[in-house]
C-alpha positions in Angstrom: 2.5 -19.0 -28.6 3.1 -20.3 -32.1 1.2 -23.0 -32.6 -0.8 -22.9 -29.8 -4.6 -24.5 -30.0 -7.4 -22.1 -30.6 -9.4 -24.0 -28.2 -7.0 -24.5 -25.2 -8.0 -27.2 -22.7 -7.0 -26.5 -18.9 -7.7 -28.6 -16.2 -9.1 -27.5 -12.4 -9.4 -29.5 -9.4 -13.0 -29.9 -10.1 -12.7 -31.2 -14.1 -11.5 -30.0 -17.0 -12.3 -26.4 -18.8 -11.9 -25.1 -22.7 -11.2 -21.4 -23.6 -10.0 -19.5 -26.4 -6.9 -18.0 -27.9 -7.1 -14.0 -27.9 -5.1 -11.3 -29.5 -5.2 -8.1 -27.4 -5.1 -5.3 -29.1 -1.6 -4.2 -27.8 -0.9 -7.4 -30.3 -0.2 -10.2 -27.7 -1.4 -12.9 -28.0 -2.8 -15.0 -24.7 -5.4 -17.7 -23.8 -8.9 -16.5 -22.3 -10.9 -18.6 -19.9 -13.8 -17.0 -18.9 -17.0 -18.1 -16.4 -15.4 -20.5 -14.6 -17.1 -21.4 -12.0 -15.7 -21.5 -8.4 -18.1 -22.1 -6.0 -22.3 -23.5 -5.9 -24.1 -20.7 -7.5 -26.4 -18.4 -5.1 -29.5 -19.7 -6.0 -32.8 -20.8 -4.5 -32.0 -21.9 -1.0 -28.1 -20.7 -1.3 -29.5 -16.8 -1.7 -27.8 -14.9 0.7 -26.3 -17.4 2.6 -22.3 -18.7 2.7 -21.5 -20.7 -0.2 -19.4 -23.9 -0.8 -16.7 -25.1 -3.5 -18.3 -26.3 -6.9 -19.3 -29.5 -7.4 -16.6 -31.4 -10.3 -17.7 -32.0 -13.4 -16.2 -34.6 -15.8 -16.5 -33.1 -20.0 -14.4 -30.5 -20.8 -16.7 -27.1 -19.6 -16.9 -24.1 -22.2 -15.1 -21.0 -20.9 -14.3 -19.2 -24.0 -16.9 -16.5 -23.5 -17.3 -14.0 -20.7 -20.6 -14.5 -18.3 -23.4 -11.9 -16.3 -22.6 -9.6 -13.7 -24.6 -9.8 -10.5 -27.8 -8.3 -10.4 -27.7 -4.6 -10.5 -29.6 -1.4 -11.8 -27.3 0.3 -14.1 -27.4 3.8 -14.8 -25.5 4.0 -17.9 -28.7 1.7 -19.6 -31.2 3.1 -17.2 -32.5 -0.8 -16.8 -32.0 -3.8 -14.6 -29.0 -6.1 -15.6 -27.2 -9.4 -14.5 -27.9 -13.1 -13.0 -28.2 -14.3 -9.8 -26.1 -17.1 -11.0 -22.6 -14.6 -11.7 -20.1 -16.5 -9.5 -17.7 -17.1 -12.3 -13.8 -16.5 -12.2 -11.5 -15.5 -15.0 -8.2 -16.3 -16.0 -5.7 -14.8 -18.7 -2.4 -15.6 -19.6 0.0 -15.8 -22.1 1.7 -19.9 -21.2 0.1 -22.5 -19.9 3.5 -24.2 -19.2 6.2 -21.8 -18.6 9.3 -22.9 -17.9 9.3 -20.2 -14.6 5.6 -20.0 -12.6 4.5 -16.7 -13.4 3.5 -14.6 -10.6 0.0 -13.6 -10.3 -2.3 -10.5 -10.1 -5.2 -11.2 -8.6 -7.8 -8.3 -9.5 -11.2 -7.3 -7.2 -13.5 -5.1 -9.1 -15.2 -2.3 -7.4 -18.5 -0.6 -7.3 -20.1 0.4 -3.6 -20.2 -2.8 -2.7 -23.4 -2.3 -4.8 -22.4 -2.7 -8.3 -19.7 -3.6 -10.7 -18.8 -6.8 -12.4 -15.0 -8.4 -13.9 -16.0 -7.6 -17.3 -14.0 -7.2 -20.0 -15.7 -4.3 -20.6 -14.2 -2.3 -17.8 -11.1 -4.9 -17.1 -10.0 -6.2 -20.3 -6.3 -7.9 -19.9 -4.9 -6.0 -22.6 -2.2 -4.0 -21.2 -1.0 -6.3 -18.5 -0.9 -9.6 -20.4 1.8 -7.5 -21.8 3.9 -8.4 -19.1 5.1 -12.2 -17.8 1.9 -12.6 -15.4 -1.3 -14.3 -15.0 -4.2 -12.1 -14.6 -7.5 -13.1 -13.0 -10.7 -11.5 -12.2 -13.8 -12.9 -10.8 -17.4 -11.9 -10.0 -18.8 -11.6 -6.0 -21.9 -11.2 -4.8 -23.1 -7.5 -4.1 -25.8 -5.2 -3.0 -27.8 -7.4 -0.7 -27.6 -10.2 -2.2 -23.9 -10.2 -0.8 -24.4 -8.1 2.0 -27.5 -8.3 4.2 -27.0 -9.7 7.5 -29.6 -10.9 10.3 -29.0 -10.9 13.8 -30.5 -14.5 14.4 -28.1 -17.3 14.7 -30.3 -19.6 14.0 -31.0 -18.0 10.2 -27.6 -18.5 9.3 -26.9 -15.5 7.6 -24.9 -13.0 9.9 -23.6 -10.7 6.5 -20.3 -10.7 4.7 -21.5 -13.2 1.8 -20.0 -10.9 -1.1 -16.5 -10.9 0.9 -16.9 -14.5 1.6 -17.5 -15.4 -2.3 -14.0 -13.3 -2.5 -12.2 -15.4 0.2 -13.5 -18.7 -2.0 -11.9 -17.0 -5.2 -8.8 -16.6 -3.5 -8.3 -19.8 -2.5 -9.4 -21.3 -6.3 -6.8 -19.3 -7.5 -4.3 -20.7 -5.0 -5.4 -24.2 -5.6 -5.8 -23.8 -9.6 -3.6 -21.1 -10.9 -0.8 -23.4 -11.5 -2.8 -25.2 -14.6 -2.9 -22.0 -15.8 1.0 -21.2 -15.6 0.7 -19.2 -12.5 2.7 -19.3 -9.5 0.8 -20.2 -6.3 3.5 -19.3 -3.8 3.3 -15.9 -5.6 0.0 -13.7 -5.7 -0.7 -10.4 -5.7 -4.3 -9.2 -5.1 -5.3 -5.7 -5.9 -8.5 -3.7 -6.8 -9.6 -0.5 -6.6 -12.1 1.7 -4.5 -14.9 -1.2 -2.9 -12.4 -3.7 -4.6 -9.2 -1.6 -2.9 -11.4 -1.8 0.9 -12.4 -5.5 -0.2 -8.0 -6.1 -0.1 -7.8 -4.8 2.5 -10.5 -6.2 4.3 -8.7 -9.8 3.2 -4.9 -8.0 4.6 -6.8 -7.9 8.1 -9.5 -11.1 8.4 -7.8 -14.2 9.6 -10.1 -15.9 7.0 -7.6 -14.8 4.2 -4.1 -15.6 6.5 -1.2 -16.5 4.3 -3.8 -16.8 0.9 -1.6 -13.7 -1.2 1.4 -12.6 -0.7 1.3 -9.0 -1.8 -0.8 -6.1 -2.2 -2.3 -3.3 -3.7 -5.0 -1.0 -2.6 -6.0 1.5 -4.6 -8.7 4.4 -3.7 -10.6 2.6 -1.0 -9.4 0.8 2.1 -11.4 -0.6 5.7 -10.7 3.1 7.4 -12.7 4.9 4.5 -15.8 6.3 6.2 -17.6 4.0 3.8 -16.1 0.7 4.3 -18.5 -0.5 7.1 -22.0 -0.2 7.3 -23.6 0.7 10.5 -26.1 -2.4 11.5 -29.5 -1.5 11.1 -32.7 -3.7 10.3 -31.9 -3.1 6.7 -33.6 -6.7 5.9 -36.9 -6.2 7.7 -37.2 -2.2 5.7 -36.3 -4.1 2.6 -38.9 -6.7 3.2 -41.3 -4.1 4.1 -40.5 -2.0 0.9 -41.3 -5.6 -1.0 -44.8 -6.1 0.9 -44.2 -7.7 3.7 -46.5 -7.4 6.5 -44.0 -7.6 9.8 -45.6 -10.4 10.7 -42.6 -13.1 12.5 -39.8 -10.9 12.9 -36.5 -11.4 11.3 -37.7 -14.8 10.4 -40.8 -13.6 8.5 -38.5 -10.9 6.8 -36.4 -13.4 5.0 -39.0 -15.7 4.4 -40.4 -12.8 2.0 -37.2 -12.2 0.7 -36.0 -15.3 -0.2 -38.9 -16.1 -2.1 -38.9 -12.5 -3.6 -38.1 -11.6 -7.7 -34.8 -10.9 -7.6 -35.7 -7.3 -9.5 -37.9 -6.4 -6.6 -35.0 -6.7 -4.1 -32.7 -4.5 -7.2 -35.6 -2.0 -7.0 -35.9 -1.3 -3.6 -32.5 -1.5 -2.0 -31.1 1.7 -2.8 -34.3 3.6 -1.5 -33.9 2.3 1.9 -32.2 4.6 3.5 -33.7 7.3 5.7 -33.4 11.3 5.5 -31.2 11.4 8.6 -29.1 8.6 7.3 -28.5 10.3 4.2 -27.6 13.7 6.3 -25.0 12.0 8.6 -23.4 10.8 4.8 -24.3 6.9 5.1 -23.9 6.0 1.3 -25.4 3.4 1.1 -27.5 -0.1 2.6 -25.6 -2.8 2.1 -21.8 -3.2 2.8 -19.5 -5.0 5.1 -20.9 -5.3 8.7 -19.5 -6.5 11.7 -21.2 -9.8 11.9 -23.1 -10.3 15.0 -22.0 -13.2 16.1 -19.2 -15.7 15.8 -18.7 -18.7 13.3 -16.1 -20.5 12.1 -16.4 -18.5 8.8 -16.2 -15.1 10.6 -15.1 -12.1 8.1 -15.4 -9.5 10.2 -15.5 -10.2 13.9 -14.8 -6.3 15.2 -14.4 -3.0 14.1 -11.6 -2.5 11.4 -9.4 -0.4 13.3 -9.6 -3.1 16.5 -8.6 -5.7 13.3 -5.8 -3.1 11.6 -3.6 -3.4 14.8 -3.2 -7.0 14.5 -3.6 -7.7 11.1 -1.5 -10.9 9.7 -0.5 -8.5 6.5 1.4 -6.4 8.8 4.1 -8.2 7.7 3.1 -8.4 3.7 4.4 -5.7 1.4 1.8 -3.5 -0.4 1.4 -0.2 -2.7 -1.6 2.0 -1.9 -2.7 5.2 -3.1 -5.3 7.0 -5.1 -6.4 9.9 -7.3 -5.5 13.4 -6.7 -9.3 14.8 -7.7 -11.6 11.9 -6.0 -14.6 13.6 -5.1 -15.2 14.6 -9.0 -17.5 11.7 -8.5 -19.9 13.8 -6.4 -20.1 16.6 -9.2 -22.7 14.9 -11.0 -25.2 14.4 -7.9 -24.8 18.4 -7.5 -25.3 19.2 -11.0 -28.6 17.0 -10.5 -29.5 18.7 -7.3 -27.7 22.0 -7.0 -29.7 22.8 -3.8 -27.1 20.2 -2.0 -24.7 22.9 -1.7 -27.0 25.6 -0.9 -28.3 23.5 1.8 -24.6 23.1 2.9 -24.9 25.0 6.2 -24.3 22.5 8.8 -20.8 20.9 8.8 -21.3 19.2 11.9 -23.0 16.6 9.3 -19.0 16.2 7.7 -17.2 15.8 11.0 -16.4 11.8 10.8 -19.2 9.3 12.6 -16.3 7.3 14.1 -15.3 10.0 16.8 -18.8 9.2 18.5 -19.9 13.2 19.2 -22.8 14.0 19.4 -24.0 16.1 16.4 -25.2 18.9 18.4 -22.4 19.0 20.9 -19.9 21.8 21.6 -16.9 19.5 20.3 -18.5 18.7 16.9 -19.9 22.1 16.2 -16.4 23.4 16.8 -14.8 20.6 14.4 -17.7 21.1 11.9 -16.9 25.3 12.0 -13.1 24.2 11.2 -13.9 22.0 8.5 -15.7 24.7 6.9 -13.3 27.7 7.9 -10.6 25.1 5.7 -12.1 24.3 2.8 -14.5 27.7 2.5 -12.4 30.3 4.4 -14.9 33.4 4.3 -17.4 32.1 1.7 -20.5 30.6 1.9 -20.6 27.1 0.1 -22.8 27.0 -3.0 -22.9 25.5 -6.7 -20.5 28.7 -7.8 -17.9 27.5 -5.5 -18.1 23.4 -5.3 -15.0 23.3 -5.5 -14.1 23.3 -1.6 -17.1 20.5 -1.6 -15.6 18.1 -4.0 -11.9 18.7 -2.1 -13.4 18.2 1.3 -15.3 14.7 -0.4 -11.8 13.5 -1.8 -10.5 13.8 1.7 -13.5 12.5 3.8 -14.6 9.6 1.5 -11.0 8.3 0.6 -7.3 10.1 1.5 -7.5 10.4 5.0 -8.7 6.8 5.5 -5.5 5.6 3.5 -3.5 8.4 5.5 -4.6 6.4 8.5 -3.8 3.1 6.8 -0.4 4.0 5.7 0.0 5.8 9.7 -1.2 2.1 10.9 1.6 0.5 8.9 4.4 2.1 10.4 2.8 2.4 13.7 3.1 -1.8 13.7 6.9 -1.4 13.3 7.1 -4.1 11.0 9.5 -4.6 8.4 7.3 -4.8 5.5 7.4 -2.0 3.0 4.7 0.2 2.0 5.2 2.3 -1.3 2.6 5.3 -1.4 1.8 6.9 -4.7 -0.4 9.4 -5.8 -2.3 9.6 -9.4 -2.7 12.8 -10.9 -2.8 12.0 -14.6 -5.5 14.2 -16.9 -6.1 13.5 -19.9 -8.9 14.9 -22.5 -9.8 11.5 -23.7 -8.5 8.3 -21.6 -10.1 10.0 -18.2 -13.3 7.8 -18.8 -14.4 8.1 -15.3 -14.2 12.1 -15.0 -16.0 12.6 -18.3 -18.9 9.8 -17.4 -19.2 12.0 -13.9 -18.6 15.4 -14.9 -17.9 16.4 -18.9 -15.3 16.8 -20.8 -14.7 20.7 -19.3 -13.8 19.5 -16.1 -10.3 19.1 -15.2 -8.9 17.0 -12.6 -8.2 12.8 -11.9 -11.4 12.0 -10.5 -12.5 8.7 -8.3 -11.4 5.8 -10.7 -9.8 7.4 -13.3 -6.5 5.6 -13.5 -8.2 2.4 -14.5 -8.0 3.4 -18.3 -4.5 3.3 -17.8 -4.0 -0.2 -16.3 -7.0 -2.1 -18.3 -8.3 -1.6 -21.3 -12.1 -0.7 -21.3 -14.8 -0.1 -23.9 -15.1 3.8 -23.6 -11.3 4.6 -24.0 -9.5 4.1 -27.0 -6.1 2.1 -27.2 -3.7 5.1 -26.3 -0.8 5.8 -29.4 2.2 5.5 -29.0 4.8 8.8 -27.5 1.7 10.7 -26.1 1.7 10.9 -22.6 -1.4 8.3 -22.6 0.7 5.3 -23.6 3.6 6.4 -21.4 1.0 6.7 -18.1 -0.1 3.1 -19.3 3.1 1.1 -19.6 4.2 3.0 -16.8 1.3 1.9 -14.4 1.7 -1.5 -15.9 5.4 -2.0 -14.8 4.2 -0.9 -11.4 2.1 -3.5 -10.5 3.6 -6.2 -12.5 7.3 -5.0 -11.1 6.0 -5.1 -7.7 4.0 -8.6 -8.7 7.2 -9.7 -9.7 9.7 -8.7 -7.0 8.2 -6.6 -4.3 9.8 -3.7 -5.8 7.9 -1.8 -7.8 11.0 0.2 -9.5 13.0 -0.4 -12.7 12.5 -0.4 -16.3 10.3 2.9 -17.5 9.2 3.2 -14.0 12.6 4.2 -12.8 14.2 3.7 -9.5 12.9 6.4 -7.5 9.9 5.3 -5.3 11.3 4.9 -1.4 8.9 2.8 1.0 7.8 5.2 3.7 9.3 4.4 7.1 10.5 5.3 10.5 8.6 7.6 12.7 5.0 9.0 12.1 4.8 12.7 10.1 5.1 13.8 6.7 6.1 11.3 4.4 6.4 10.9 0.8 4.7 9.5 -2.9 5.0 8.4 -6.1 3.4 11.2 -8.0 2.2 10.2 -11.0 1.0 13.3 -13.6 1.3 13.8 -17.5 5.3 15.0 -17.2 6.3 11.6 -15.6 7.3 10.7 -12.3 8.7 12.2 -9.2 9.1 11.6 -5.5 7.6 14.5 -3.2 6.2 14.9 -0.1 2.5 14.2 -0.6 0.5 17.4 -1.6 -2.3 16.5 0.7 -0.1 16.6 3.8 -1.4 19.8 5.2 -5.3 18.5 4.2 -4.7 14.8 6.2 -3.4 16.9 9.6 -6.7 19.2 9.8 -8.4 15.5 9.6 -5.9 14.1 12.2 -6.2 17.1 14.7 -10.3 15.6 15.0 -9.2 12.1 16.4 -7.9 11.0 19.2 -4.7 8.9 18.8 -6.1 5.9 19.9 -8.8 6.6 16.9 -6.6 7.7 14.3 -4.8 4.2 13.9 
């Protein structure tokens, strides 16, 4: 990049866009266009509802400098944060105008559906730009701004706006990406825990057919328990909570909310759920649905299992995998409220929604009894022993839904390859998520904790150079940007030892990935994901 302008101009099918040059602090140098915008912002009468593609612009548009998040409450500043106009995409790369396209990784942030943002300071492009790719990253409507959904037809808003805004990224990148040095014919999109269920959810909708060509889902996936939200009148409770006086139905509901501070609806939305909800684990109130009815922008028409079986990406390749410690998430809720394990009796509660018992029948006693009899053995659960907690939460909230993903995928028969990997990795320092979630005493690879190792972030240092950090890192980055490539994640420092799994359903195998390197080895959880599977029915499983 010698030479190259500190103000690089780009163009985009809808004008013409400046950024900056960057050095990252691996010492690469690469250009850096930030909030560009790739749809109508969400605002005034657009609040809630299906947006459309941006309208062009002629003078060269400043995208040197990163924009808001969505609005959200964020814990880490105890305060209310972010814009309702957020819908910005991201693009970094190293050549504008390589002699080769470069292929493209095509990031979804996570965050419950809820929260989270493409900031650079969770996901800066440092340690991929390493690599010959183009990295991009973009915001999407979330909480209920994204995700509340009204049964009227005539309203116009049946849910699904926050995948939506993701299926209008995809296709900017598609359209754009080649200004920007990027191959079109060649994207891989990937994210991790909502972002990871938010890929998948684009491997199965018909909305995102043909739009990427590989992918990688990491920690979350449509068959998490989590991944679809049960419909309930969450809009009229969170009008209600607002002051509205149930006066005109659904109608009067949005009415009130449309017109509503956007605080106010930040404010209320996470108390909306109700004491049974929270007892038969519902996490949270806004999240995909199945829409109610049918339009021609239909995300989700039926349940994700119906829409697994036939999924267009049946035939893509794709990594998935996630951490070996997960539900370390949950140990700061139960240092907050310790009584949540002595009030652990009934584990009826734990035995999955989607097998349709009845939570006081015979069946799901009996299943509930197991589940405790595996993770507890003779004990009684309490804060002494949370351990069998947090293990049965890793398995509930993400494994076995990927367990039945990865089942799904060689149930189709198809040809496409599916590497599975497992992340194991503990580190004292470059853990950010286990030490934000538990301390520093805790050991483990809790829910989100290889993201220090594949983008930098603002809580981690740069790792140094022959500690196991800095291997883990360019490891994980010739991964993805291996598999981005060529489809094959091996070679280079990664080796040549991962094997797609295959052939008949059973135990397979992973990439584990811990602080002595890699191996391939039947996945530890094997034994964990069959007490899961002995609860469904086949026809339920996958």
């Amino acid at each position: 990049m010698t030479n190259a302008p500190e103000y690089p101009v780009a163009q985009t099918r809808y004008g013409p866009i400046r950024g900056l040059k960057k050095k990252a602090s691996t010492g690469v140098s690469y250009y850096n266009f930030q909030r560009i915008p790739y749809c109508k912002p969400p605002v005034g009468e657009r609040r809630f509802k299906d947006l459309e593609l941006p309208e062009p612009w002629t003078e060269p548009l400043d995208c040197s400098q990163q924009g808001p998040s969505g609005y959200q409450y964020s814990k880490l500043l105890n305060k209310i944060i972010g814009s309702e106009d957020h819908l910005y995409i991201n693009v970094y790369t190293k050549q504008l105008n390589p002699t080769k396209p470069l292929p493209v990784l095509l990031w979804i942030h996570g965050g419950a559906f809820m929260r989270g943002s493409s900031g650079t300071e969770m996901y800066a492009p440092d340690y991929l730009i390493q690599k010959d790719v183009v990295l991009v990253s973009f915001n999407y409507r979330i909480g209920a701004f994204g995700f509340l959904s009204l049964d009227s037809k005539e309203l116009g808003i049946p849910g699904n706006a926050g995948l939506k805004d993701q299926n209008l990224a995809i296709r900017w990148v598609r359209d754009n990406v080649a200004n920007f040095g990027g191959d079109p014919a060649n994207i891989t999109l990937f994210g991790e825990s909502a972002g990871g269920c938010s890929v998948h959810y684009h491997m199965l909708s018909n909305q995102s057919s043909g739009l990427f060509q590989r992918a990688i889902v990491i920690s979350g996936c449509a068959l998490n328990n989590w991944s679809i939200v049960p419909r309930r009148n969450m809009a009229e409770r969170l009008a209600k909570a607002i002051g509205w006086d149930g006066a005109g139905g659904e109608a009067g509901a949005l009415k009130v909310l449309m017109g509503a501070p956007a605080e106010d609806i930040i404010k209320h939305q996470d108390l909306l759920l109700t004491a049974n909800e929270l007892e038969n684990r519902i996490l949270f109130a806004f999240g995909p649905v199945i829409e109610p009815y049918v339009t021609e922008r239909t995300f989700i028409p039926k349940s994700p299992l119906e829409m697994c079986r036939a999924a267009w990406s049946n035939d893509l390749d794709i990594l998935i995998g996630g951490n070996s410690d997960e539900g370390l998430f949950c140990l700061n809720g139960i240092k907050e409220n310790p009584s949540i394990m002595d009030n652990l009796k009934d584990f009826e509660y734990l035995v999955p929604l989607e097998l349709e018992l009845v939570r006081t029948s015979q069946a799901c006693k009996e299943y509930g009894l197991k589940l405790k009899r595996f993770y507890y053995g003779d004990t009684e659960p309490s804060f002494e022993n949370r351990n069998g907690y947090l293990t049965l939460m890793t398995d509930k909230l993400f494994w076995h839904g990927l367990h039945r993903t990865i089942y799904g995928r060689i149930a189709s028969s198809k040809p496409a390859k599916t590497y599975v990997y497992r992340f194991a990795v503990d580190s004292d320092t470059y853990n950010h998520y286990r030490i934000y979630f538990c301390d520093r005493n805790v050991r483990g690879t809790a829910h989100a904790d290889d993201l220090s190792y594949i983008f930098k972030n603002a809580f981690s240092p740069v790792p140094v150079n022959d500690t196991f950090e800095y291997r883990t890192m360019m490891t994980m980055v010739e991964l993805f940007t291996n598999f981005a490539s060529t489809g094959n994640p091996n070679g280079g420092i990664a080796g040549d030892i991962w094997i797609p799994v295959g052939g008949s359903l059973g135990p397979y195998n992973c990439l584990n990935i811990t602080n002595d390197g890699l191996s391939y080895v039947e996945l530890p959880e094997r034994q964990r994901m069959e007490l899961w599977d002995s609860m469904y029915r086949k026809e339920q499983l996958y």
